[in-house]
C-alpha positions as a Markdown table, in Angstrom:
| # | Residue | x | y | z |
|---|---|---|---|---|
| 1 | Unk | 0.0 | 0.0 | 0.0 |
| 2 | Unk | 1.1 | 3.5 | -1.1 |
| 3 | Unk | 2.3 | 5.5 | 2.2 |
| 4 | Unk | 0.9 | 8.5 | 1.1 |
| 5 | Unk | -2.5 | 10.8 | 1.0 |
| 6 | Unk | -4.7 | 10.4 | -2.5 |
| 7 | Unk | -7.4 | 13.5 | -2.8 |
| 8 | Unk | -10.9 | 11.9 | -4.7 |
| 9 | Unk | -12.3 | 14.9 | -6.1 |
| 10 | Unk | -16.2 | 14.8 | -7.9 |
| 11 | Unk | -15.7 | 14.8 | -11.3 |
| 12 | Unk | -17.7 | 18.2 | -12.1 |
| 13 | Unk | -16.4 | 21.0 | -8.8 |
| 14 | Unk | -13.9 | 23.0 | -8.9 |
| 15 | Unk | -11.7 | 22.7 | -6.0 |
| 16 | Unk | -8.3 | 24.8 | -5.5 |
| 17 | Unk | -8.2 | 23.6 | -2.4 |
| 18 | Unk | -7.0 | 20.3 | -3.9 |
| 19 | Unk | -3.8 | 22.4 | -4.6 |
| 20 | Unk | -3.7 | 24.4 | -1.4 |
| 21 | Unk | -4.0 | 20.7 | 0.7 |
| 22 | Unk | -1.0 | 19.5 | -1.5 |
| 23 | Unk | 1.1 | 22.4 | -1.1 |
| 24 | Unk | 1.1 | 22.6 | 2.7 |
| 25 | Unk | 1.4 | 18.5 | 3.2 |
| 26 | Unk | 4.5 | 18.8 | 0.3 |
| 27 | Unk | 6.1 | 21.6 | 3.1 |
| 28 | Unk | 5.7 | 19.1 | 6.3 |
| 29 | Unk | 7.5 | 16.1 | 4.2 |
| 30 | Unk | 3.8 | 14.2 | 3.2 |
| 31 | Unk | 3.2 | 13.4 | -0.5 |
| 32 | Unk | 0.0 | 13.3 | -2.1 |
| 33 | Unk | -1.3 | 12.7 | -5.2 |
| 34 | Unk | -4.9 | 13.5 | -7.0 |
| 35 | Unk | -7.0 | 10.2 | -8.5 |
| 36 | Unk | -10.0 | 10.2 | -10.1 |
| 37 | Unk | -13.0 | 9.0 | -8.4 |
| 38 | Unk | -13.6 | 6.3 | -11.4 |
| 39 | Unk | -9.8 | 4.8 | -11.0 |
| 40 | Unk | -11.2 | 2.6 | -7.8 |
| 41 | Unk | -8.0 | 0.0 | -8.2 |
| 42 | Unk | -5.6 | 3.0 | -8.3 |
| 43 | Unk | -7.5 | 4.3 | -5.2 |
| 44 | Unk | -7.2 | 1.1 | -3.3 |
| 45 | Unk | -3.4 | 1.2 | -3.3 |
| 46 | Unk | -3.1 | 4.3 | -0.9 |
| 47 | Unk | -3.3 | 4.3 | 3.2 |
| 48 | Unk | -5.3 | 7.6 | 3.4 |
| 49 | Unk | -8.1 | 8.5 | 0.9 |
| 50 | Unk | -9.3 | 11.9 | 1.1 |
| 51 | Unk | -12.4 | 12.4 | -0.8 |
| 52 | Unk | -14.3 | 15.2 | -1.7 |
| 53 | Unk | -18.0 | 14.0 | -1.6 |
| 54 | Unk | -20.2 | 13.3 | -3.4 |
| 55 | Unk | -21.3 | 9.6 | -2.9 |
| 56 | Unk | -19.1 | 6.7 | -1.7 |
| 57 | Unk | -21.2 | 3.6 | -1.5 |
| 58 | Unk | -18.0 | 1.5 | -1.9 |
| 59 | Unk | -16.1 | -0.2 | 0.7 |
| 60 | Unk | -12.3 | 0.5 | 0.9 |
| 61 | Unk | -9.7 | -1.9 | 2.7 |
| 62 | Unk | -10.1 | -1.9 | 6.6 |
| 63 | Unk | -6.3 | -0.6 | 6.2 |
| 64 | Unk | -7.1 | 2.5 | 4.7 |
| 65 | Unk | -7.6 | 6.0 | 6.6 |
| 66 | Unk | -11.0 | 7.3 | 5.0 |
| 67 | Unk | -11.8 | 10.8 | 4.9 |
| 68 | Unk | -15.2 | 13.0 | 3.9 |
| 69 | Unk | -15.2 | 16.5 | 3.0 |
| 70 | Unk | -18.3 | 18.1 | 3.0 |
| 71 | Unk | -17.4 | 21.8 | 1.2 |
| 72 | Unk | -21.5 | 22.5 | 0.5 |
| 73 | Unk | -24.6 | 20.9 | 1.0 |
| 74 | Unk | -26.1 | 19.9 | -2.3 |
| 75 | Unk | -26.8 | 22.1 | -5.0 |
| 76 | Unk | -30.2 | 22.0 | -6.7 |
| 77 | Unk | -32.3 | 20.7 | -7.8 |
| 78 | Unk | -33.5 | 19.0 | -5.4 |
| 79 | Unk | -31.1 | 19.4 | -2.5 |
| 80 | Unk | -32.6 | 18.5 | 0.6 |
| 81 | Unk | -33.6 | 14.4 | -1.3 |
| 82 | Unk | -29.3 | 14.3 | -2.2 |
| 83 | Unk | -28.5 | 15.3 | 1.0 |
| 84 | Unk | -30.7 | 12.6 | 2.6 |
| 85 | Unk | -29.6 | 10.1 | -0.2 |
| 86 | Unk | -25.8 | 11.1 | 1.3 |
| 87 | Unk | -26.8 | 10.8 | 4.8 |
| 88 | Unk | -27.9 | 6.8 | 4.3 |
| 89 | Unk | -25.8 | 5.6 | 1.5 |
| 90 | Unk | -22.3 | 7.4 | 2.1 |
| 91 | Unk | -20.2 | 4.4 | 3.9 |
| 92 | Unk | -18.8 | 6.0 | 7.4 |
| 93 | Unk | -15.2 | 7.1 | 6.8 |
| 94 | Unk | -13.3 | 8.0 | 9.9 |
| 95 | Unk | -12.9 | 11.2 | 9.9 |
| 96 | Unk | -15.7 | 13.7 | 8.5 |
| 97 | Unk | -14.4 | 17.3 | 7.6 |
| 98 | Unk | -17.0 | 20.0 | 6.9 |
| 99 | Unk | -16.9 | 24.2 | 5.7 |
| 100 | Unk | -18.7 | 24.4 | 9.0 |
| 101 | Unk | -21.7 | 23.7 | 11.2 |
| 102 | Unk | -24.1 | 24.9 | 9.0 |
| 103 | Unk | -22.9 | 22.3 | 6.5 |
| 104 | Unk | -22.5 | 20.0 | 9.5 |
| 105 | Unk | -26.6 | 20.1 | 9.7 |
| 106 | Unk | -27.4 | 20.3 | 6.4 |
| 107 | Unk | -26.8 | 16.1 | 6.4 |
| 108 | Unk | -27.8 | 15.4 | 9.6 |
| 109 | Unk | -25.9 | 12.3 | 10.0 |
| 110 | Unk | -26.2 | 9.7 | 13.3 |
| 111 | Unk | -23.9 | 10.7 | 16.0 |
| 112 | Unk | -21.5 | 8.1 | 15.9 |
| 113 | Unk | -18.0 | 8.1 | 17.1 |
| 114 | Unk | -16.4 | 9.6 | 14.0 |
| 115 | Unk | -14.0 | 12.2 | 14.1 |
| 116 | Unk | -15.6 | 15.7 | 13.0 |
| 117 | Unk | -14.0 | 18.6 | 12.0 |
| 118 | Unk | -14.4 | 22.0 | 10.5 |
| 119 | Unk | -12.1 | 23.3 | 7.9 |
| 120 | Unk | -13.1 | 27.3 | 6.7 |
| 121 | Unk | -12.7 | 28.7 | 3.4 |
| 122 | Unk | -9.2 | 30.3 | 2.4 |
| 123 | Unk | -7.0 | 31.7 | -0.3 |
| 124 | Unk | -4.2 | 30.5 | -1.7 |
| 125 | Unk | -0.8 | 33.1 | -1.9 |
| 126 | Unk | -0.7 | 32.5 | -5.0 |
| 127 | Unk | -4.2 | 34.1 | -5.6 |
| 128 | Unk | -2.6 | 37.5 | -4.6 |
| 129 | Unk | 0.6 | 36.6 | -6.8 |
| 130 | Unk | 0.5 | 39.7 | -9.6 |
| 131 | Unk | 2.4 | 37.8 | -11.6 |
| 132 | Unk | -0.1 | 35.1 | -11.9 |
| 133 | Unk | -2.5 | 37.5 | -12.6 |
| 134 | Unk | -2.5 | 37.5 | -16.7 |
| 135 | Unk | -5.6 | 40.3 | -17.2 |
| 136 | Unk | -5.5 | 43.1 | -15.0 |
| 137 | Unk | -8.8 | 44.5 | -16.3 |
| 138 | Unk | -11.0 | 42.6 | -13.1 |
| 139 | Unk | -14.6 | 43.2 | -12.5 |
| 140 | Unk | -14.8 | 41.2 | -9.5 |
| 141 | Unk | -12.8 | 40.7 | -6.3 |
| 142 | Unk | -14.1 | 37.3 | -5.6 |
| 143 | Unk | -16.4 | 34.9 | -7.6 |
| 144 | Unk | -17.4 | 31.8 | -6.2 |
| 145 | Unk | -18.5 | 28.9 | -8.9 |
| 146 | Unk | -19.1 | 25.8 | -7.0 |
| 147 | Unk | -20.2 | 22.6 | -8.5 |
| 148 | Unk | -19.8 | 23.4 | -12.2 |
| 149 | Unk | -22.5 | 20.5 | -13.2 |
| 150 | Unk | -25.0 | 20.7 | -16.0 |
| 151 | Unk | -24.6 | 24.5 | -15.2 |
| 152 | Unk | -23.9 | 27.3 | -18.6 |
């Protein structure tokens, strides 16, 4: 088994956190890589699998460390039925990570003895990096996209 951490991102959100995560492990000596939620064999070959949720109705090797993030609650239509479909469906991992306690609620999952957490949003320093900046012409300060499914 691979001694490092593999994010599981959904296939249709944008998440620079993925990045941000990767960047501060890489500085305290941990390596990490990103694998698609489809690749399930690549997935099993790692000790912690971090994944951004969606649904996990899979199990995973009793040897593996499994992590939910919970950035949102669902986005429409029909929000309130996915979340419920989460709630019941989602395996338990053992550590559950959410925005905060709003988002927390939003699932209402059965206390259990899982480990909970609350990570807030942040910014990269590479967001305030002029030189990354190719088109100084902004209109906005901040725009956030979320899940970028069957949106236009």
């Amino acid at each position: 088994m691979i001694k490092k951490i593999c994010f599981v991102p959904t296939e249709n959100a944008a998440l620079p956190e993925i990045n941000a995560y990767k960047n501060y492990l890489f500085k305290k000596g941990i390596l990490s890589d990103v694998v698609s939620v489809n690749n399930i064999k690549k997935i099993k070959k790692y000790s912690i699998v971090w994944k951004f949720m969606g649904l996990d109705i899979f199990n995973h090797d009793m040897n593996q460390l499994i992590i939910h993030e919970y950035q949102s609650s669902s986005t429409p239509p029909f929000p309130k039925i996915k979340n419920k479909i989460k709630t019941v469906f989602n395996i338990d991992p053992d550590i559950r990570i959410f925005q905060n306690k709003y988002i927390e609620n939003c699932f209402k999952f059965k206390e259990n003895n899982l480990m909970n957490y609350y990570r807030p949003m942040g910014v990269s320093q590479d967001f305030f990096n002029p030189k990354l900046i190719h088109d100084s012409s902004k209109k906005y300060d901040f725009v956030y996209v979320g899940s970028l499914h069957k949106r236009k």
